[in-house]
C-alpha positions as a Markdown table, in Angstrom:
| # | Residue | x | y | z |
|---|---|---|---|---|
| 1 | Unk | -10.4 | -8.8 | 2.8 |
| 2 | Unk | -7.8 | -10.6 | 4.9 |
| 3 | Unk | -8.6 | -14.0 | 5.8 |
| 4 | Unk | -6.6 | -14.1 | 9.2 |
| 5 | Unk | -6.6 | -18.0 | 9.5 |
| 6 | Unk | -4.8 | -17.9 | 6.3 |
| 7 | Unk | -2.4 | -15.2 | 7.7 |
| 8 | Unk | -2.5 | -16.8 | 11.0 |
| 9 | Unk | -1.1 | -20.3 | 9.4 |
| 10 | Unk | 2.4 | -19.1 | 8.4 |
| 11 | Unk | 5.2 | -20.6 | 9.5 |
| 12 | Unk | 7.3 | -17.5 | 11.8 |
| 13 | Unk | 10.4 | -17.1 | 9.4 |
| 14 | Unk | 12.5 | -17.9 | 12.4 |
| 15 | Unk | 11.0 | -21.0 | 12.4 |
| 16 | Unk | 11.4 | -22.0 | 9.1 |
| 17 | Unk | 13.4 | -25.1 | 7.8 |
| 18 | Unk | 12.8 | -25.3 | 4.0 |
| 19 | Unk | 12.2 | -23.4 | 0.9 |
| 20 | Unk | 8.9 | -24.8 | 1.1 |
| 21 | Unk | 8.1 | -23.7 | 4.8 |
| 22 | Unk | 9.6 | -19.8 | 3.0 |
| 23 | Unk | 7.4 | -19.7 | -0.1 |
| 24 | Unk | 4.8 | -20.7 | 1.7 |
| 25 | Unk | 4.4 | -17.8 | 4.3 |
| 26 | Unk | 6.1 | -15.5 | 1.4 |
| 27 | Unk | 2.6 | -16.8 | -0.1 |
| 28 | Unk | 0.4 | -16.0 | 2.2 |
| 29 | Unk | 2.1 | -12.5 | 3.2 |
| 30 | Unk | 1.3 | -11.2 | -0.2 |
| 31 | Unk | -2.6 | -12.5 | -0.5 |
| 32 | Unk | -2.6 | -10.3 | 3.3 |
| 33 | Unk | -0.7 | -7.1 | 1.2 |
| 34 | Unk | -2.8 | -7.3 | -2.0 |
| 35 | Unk | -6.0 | -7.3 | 0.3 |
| 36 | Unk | -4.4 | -4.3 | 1.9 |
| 37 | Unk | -3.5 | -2.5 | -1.0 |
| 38 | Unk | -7.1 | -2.9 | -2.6 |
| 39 | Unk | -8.3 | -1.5 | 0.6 |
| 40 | Unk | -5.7 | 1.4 | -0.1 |
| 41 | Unk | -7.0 | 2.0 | -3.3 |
| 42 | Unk | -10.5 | 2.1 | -1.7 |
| 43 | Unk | -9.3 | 5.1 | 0.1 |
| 44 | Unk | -8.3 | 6.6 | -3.3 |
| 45 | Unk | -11.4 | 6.5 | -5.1 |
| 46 | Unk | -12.9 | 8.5 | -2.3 |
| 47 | Unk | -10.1 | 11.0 | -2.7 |
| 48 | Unk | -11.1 | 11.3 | -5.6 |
| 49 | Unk | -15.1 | 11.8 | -4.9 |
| 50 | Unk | -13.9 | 14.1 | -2.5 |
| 51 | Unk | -11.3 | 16.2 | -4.1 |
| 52 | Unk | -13.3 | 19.9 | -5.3 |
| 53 | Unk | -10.7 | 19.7 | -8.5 |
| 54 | Unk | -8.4 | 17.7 | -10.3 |
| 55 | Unk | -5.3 | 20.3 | -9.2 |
| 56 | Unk | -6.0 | 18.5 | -5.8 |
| 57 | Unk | -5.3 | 15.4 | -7.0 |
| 58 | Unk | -1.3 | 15.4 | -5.9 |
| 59 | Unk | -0.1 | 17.1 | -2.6 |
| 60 | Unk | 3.6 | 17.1 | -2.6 |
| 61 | Unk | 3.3 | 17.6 | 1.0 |
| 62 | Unk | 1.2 | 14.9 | 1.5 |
| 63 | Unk | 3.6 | 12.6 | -0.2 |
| 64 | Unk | 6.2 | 13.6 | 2.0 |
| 65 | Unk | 4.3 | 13.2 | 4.9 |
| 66 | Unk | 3.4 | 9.1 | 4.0 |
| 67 | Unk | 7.0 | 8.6 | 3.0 |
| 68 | Unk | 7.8 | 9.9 | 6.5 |
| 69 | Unk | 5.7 | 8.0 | 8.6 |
| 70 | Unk | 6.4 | 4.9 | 6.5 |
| 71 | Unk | 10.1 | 5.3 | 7.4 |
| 72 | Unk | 9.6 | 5.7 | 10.6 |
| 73 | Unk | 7.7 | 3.1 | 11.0 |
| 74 | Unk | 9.5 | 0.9 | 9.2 |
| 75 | Unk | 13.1 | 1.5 | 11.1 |
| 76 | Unk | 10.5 | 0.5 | 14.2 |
| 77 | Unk | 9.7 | -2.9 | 12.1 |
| 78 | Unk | 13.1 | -4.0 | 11.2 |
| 79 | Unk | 12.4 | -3.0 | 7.6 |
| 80 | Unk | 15.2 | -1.3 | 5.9 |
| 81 | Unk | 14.9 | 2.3 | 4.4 |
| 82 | Unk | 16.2 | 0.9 | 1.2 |
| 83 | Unk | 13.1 | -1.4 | 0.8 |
| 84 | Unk | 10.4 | 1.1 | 2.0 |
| 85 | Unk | 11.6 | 3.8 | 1.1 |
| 86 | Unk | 11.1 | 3.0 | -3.2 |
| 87 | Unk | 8.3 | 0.6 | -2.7 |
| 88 | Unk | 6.5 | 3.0 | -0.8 |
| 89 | Unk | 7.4 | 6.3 | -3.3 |
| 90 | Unk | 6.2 | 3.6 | -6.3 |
| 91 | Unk | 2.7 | 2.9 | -3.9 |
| 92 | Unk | 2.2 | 6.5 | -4.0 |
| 93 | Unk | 3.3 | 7.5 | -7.0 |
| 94 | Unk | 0.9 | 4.4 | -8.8 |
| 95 | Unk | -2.0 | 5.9 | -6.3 |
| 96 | Unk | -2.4 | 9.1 | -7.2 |
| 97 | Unk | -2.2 | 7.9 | -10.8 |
| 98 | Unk | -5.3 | 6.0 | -10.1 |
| 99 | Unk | -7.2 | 8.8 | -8.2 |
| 100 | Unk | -6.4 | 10.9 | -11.5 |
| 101 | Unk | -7.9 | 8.5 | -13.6 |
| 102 | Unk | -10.4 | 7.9 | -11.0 |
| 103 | Unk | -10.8 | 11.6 | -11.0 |
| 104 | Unk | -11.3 | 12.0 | -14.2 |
| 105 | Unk | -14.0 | 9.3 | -14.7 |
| 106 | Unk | -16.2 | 10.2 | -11.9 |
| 107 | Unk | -16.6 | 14.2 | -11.7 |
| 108 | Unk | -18.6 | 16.3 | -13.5 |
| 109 | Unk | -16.9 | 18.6 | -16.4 |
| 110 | Unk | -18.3 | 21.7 | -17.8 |
């Protein structure tokens, strides 16, 4: 879970005027995107409950569709296509590895 007033105490990196003021709301950032990312992985375990087979699993149109959004949401941020764009293929990429394995665990077999 994100604790807000941790979020909420960053220093704006405008606003910064040392390393220290950097690392610090660097810090914070990623304790706010691992919290997210858990929550995102949440989201892939019930994939997986959900999922009638393991052939389900990946959706090559899916993954387009994420990577799309992401970019356009991320030219709206500020965030260049060269950042999201990897990070975001690697996210998805590591997810549905974890909803196979997830997958695999959970359903029944015959």
């Amino acid at each position: 879970m994100i604790d807000r007033n941790d979020l909420d105490a960053r220093t704006p990196p405008q606003a910064c005027r040392t390393m220290d003021d950097v690392r610090d709301g660097v810090d914070r950032l990623d304790r706010a995107l691992v919290a997210l990312i858990a929550e995102r992985s949440r989201y892939m375990e019930a994939a997986a409950r959900i999922k009638p087979d393991r052939g389900a699993v990946r959706d090559e149109d899916r993954v387009e569709d994420v990577v799309a959004k992401v970019l356009d949401r991320a030219s709206r941020e500020g965030l260049p296509r060269d950042i999201a764009e990897p990070v975001w293929r690697e996210l998805v990429e590591r997810s549905i590895a974890y909803e196979f394995e997830v997958w695999d665990r959970t359903q029944d077999r015959d």
